[in-house]
C-alpha positions in Angstrom: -31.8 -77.4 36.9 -32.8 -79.9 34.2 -36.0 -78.1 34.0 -33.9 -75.1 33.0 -31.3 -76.5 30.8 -34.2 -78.3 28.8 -35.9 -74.2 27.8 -32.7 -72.7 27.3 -32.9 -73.2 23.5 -36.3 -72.5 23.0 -35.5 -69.0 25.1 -32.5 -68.3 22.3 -35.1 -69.3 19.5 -37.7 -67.0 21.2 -34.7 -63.8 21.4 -34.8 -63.3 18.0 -38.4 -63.6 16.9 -39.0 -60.7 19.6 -36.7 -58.5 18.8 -37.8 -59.0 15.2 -41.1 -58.2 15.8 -40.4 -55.2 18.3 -38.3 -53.5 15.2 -40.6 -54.2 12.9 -43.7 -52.7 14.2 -41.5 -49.6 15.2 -40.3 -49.5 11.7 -43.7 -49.2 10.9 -44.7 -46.5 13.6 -41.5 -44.6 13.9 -39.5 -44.8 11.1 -36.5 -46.1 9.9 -34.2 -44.3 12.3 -36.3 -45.9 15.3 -35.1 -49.4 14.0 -31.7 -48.5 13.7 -31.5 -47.2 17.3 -33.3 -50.5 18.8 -31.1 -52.9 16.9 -27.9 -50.8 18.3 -29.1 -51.5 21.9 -29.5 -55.6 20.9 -26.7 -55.2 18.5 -23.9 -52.8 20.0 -23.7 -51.3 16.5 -22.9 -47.7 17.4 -24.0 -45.8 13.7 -23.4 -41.9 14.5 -27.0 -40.5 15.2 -27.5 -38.0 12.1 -28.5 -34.3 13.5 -31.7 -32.5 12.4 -31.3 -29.3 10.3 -32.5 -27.6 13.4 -30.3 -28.4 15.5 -27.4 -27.9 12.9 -28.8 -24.2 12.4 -28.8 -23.6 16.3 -24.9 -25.2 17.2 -24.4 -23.1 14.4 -25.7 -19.7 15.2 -24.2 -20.9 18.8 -21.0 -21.0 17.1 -21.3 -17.8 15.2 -22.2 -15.2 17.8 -19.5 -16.5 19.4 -16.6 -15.3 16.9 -15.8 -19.3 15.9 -16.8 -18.6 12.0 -14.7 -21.8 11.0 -16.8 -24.2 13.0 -20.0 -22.0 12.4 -19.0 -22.3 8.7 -18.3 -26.1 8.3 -22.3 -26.8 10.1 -24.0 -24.0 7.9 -22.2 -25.9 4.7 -23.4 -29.1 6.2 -27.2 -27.9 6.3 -27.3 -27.0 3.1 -25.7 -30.0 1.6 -28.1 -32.4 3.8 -30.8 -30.3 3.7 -31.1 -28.1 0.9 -35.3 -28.1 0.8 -35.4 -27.2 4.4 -36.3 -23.8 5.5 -33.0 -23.5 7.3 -31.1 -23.8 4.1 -31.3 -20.5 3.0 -30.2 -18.5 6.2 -27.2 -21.6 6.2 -26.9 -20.1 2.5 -26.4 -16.7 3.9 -24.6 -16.7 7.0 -22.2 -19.0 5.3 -21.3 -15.9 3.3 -21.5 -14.1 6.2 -18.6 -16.5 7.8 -17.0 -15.6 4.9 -16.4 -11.8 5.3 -15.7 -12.1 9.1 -12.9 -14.7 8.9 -11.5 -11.9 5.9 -12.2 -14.3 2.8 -13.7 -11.6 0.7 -13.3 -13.2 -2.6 -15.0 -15.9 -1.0 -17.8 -13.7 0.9 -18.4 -11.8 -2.7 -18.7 -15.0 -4.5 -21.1 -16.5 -1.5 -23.2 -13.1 -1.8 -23.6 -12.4 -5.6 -24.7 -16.3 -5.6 -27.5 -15.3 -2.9 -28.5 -12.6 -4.8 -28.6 -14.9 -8.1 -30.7 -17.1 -6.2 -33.0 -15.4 -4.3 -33.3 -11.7 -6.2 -36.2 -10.9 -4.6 -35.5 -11.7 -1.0 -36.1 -9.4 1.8 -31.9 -9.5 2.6 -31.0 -7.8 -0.9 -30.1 -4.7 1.2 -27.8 -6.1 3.7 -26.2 -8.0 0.9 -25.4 -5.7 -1.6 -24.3 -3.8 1.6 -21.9 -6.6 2.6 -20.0 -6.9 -1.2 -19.2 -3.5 -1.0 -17.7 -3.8 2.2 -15.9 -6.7 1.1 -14.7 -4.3 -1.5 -14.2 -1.5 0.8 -12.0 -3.6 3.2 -9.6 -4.6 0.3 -8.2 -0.6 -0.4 -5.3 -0.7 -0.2 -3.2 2.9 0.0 -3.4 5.5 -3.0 -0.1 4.4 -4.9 -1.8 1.2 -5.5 -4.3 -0.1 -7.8 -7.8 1.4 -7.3 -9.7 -1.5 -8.7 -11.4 -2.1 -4.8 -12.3 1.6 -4.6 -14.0 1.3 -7.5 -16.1 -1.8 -7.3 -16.7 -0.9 -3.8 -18.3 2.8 -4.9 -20.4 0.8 -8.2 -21.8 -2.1 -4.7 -23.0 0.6 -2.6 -24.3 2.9 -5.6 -26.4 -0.4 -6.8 -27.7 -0.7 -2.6 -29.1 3.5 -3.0 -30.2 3.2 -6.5 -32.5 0.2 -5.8 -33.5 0.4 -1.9 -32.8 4.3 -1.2 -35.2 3.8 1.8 -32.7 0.9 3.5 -31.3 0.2 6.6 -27.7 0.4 5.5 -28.4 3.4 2.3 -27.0 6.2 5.2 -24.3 4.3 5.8 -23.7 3.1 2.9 -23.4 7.0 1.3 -20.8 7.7 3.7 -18.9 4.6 2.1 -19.6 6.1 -1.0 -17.8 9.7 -0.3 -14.9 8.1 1.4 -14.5 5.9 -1.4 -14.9 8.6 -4.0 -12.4 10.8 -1.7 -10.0 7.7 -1.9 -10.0 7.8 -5.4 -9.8 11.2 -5.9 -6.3 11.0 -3.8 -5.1 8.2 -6.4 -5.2 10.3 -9.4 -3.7 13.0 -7.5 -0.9 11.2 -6.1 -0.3 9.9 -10.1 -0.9 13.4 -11.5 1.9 14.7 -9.1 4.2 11.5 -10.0 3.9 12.2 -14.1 5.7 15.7 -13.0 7.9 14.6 -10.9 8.7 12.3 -14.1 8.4 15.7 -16.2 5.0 14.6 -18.1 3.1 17.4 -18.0 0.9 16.6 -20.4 -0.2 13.1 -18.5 -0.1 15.0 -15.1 -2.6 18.0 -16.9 -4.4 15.1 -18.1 -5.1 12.9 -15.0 -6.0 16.7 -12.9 -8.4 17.2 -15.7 -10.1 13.9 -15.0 -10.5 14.1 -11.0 -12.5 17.6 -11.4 -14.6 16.0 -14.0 -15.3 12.8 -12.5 -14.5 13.8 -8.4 -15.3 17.3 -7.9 -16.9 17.4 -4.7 -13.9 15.6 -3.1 -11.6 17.1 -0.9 -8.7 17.4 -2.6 -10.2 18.7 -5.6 -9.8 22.5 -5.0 -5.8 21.4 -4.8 -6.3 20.0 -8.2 -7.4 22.8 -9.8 -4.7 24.9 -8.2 -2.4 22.3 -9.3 -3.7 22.1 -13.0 -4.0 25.9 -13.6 -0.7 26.8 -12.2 0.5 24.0 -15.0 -1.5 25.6 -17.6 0.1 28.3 -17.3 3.4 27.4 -17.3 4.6 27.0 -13.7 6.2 23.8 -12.6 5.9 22.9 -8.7 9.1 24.4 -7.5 11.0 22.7 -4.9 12.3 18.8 -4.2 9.8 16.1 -5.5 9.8 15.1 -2.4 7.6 17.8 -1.0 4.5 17.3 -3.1 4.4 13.5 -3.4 3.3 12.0 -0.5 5.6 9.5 1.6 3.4 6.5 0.8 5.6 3.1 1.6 8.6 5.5 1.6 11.1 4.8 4.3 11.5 7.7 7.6 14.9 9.0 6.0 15.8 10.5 9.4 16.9 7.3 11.0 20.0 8.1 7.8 20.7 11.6 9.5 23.6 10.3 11.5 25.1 7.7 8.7 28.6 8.2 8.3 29.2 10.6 10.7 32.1 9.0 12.9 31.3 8.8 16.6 33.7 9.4 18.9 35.6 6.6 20.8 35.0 6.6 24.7 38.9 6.4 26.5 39.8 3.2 27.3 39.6 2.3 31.0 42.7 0.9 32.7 
């Protein structure tokens, strides 16, 4: 027992020269985050272990193909603030657009796009991401009473995507945006030519006809356009209520009024 007592400080002067040592030459093999880990276990210091970019990307692309684009979002920004020389920095760069469009942040997803492109114009995802700004465009229309602006920059996104890779993945497609935007568009001035006569402004109506045959004539409402414009050319004003050639866009259903007024007859009284 006295034998004991007698080594016990030398065995507390010993503890910390060895674990000295033993962090030291793992520094020196290992790395830093080696020490860190061996002094917790001596320590109790619990520092949160910091995750490598690959295992970021794949908790991420775990997150993402399962529909949670928030969570997905916050680890792809985290990548590519940590990590921005690693090679998982760019797909982090797009997919975090990516997150973007799919949780309906399009002025977000555009922004996060057109930067990719900015960055990276020669990369082998130009396609699918001119493709995706014009469907973040494309999602945005809104019915043809209001502004067109979406239309528009969604028709001059997919345009750019068949100008510059006609032979594309997404070009097909992306050509069948094109005609339903153009269609949409076509619809707009339409709907405004019809309003300037309801409004009796001919010459605005005539006008805005004019420029849908010149600038949309293989639309589908374009043969009604030149009926319209000719028959004002010559003269004749739409007959009938306003009301039958403008279309009921955000208009309420009037026939829920049919019966307003009307008195309804009181049921007898029961004794």
């Amino acid at each position: 027992m006295k034998h004991f007592a007698t080594n016990l400080p030398m065995q507390k002067l010993r503890q910390p020269l060895v674990i000295a040592l033993l962090g030291a030459a793992l520094f020196f093999l290992s790395g830093c985050s080696v020490y860190h880990d061996i002094k917790s276990i001596f320590t109790g210091d619990s520092d949160p272990v910091q995750a490598s970019p690959e295992t970021l990307a794949m908790d991420a692309l775990e997150e993402f193909n399962h529909g949670q684009y928030s969570d997905a979002l916050k680890l792809f920004n985290e990548i590519e603030e940590r990590f921005p020389f690693s090679r998982f920095s760019l797909m982090a760069e797009l997919k975090s657009a990516d997150c973007h469009y799919y949780l309906g942040h399009y002025t977000e997803a555009i922004s996060a796009y057109e930067d990719f492109a900015k960055n990276h114009p020669t990369n082998e995802a130009m396609p699918y991401v001119l493709f995706q700004v014009g469907m973040c465009h494309f999602n945005q229309m809104d019915t043809i009473d209001r502004d067109p602006g979406s239309a528009i920059e969604a028709e001059i996104a997919f345009n750019k995507l068949v100008r510059l890779y006609p032979a594309s993945p997404y070009t097909e497609e992306a050509k069948g945006k094109i005609s339903a935007t153009r269609n949409f568009l076509a619809e707009h001035e339409l709907y405004v030519a019809r309003f300037y006569i309801k409004m009796d402004k001919l010459e605005q109506s005539m006008a805005r006809l004019q420029y849908l045959l010149d600038n949309y004539p293989d639309t589908s409402v374009a043969p009604e356009a030149a009926m319209l414009l000719t028959g004002l050319q010559a003269g004749e004003k739409p007959k009938g209520k306003w009301r039958d050639w403008i279309p009921e866009i955000g208009l309420p259903d009037w026939t829920m009024f049919k019966d307003f007024g009307k008195v309804t007859p009181q049921a007898p009284a029961k004794e």
